[in-house]
C-alpha positions as CSV (number, residue, x, y, z in Angstrom):
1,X,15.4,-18.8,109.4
2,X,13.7,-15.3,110.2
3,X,16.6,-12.4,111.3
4,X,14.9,-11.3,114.2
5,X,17.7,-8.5,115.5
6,X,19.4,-7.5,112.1
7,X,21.5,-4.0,112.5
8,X,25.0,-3.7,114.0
9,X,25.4,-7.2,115.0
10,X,28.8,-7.6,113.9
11,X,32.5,-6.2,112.8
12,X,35.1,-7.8,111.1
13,X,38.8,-7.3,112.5
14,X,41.8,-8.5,111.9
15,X,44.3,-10.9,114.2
16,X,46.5,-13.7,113.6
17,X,47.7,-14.6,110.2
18,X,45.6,-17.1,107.8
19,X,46.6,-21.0,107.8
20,X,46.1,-24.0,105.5
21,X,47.3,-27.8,105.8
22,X,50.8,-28.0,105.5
23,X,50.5,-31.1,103.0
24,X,47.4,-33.4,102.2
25,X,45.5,-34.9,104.4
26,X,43.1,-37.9,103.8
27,X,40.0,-39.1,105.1
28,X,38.1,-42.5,103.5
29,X,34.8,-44.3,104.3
30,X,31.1,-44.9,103.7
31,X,28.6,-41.8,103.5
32,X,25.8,-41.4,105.3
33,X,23.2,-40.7,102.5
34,X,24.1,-43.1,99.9
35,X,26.3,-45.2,102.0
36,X,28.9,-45.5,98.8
37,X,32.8,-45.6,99.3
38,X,34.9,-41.7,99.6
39,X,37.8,-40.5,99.8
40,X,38.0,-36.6,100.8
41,X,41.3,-35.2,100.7
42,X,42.0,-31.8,102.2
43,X,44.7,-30.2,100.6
44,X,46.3,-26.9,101.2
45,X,45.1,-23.6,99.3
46,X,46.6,-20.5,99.1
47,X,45.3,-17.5,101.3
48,X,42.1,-15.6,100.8
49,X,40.9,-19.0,99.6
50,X,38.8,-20.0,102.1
51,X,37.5,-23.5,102.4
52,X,36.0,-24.6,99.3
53,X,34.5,-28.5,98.6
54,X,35.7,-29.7,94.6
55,X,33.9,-33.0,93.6
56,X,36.6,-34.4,91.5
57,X,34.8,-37.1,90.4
58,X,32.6,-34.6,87.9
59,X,34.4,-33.8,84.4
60,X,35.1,-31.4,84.5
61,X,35.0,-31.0,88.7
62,X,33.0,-28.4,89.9
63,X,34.1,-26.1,93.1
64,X,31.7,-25.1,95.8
65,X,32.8,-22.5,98.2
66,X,32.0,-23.3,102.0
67,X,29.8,-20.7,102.0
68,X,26.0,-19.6,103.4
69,X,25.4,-19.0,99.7
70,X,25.7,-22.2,98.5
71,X,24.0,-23.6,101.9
72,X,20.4,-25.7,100.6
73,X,17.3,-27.1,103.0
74,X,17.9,-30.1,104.0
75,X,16.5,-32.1,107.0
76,X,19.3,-32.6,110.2
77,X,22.3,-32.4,107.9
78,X,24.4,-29.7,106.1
79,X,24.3,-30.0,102.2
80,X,26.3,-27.5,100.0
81,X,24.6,-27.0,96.1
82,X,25.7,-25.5,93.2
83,X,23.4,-25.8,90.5
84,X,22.4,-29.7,90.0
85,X,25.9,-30.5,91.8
86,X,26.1,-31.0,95.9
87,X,28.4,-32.2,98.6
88,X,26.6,-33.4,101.5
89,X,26.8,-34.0,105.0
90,X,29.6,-31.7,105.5
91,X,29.0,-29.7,108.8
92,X,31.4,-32.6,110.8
93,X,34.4,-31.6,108.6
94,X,33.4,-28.0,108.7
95,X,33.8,-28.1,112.4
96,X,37.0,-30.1,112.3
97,X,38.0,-27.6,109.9
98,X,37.5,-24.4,112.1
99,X,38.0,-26.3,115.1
100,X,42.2,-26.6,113.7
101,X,42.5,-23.1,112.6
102,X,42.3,-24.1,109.0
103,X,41.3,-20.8,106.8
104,X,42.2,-21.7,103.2
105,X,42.1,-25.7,102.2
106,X,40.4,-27.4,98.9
107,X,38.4,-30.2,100.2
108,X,38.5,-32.6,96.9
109,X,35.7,-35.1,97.0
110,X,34.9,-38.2,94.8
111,X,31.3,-38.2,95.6
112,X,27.8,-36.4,96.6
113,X,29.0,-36.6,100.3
114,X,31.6,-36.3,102.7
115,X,32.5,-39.7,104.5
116,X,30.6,-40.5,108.0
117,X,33.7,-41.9,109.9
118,X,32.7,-42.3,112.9
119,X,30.0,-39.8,113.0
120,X,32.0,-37.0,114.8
121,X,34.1,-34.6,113.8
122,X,37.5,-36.5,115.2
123,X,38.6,-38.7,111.8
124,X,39.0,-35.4,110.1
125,X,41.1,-33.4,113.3
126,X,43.0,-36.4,113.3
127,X,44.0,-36.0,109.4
128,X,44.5,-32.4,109.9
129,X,46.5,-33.3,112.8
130,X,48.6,-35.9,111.1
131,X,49.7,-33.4,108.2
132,X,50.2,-29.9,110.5
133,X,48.7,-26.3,109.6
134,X,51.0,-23.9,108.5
135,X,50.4,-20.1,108.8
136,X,50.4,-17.8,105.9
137,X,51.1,-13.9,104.3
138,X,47.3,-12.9,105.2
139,X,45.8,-11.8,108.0
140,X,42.8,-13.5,109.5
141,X,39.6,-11.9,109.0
142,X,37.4,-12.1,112.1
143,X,33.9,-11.6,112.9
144,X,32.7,-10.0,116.5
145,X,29.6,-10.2,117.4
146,X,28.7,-6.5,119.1
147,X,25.0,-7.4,120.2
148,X,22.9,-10.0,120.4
149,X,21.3,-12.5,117.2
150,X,18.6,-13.8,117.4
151,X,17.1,-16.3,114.5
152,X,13.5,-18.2,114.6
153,X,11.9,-20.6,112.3
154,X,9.1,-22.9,113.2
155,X,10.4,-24.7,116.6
156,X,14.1,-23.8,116.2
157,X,15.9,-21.1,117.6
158,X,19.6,-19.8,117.6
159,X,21.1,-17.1,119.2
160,X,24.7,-15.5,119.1
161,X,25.9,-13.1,122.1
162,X,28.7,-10.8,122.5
163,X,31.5,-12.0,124.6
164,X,34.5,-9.8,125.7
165,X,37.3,-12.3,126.0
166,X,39.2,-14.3,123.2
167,X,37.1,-17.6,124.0
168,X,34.0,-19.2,122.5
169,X,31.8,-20.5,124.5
170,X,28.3,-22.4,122.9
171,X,25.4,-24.0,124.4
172,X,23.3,-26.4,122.7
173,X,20.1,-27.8,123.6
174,X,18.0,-30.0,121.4
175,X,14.1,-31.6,122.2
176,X,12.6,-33.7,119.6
177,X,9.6,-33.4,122.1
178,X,9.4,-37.2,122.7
């Protein structure tokens, strides 16, 4: 997408300390792409690890960090690529992920894609839930957004505002012009 305001749109500061999973948690089903059988396990990492997706059925597996960097162009899903190697459909466990507070987890997969459940984000809050998150010896870096962000591209537009309290708040509206 095109940058449209670029300077001084945010700070990083720090808060409340880092967490991971307290033990593994487990999530198993069909994918949405290839419709095969996964298991994704989300196991704890240590801090400063951030969230990083390991396709462990690879020899030898191959780590992709949950990062913009890694992020590929793909139609209404998020896909994650390192080289020839990707993880797909991963922006429901993403959510779930920040959603608990998780900072630092390995996600071990044993395919190209995460499993659908039941296409939310709720089978992998309730496997997060199920095992606990535990807080760690790092603080939490955290982006504020100081002025407005605004991104184009073709029909699509997102925008990210400063807000003065602690909360989030996020609309969404999609048209498929039908």
């Amino acid at each position: 997408m095109n940058d449209v305001a670029t300077t001084n749109q945010s700070e990083p500061a720090l808060s409340e300390p880092q967490q991971t999973v307290a033990s593994v948690g487990m999530v198993q089903g069909r994918g949405l792409m290839h419709g095969s059988e996964v298991e994704l396990q989300i196991q704890p990492a240590p801090a400063g690890h951030g969230i990083v997706f390991e396709r462990s059925d690879l020899d030898p597996p191959v780590r992709i960090p949950a990062v913009v960097d890694y992020a590929v162009d793909r139609d209404r899903r998020t896909v994650l690529c390192d080289g020839e190697v990707v993880v797909e459909t991963v922006e429901h466990c993403l959510s779930a992920i920040r959603g608990c507070g998780v900072d630092n987890a390995l996600l071990s997969v044993n395919g190209p894609e995460i499993p659908l459940g039941d296409g939310s984000a709720d089978p992998f809050v309730q496997a997060i839930q199920d095992v606990g998150v535990v807080s760690q010896d790092a603080k939490r870096e955290v982006v504020s957004i100081t002025e407005p962000i605004l991104l184009e591209e073709g029909g699509a537009m997102l925008a990210a505002f400063p807000n003065d309290g602690q909360a989030f708040h996020a609309m969404y509206e999609l048209d498929y012009g039908r």
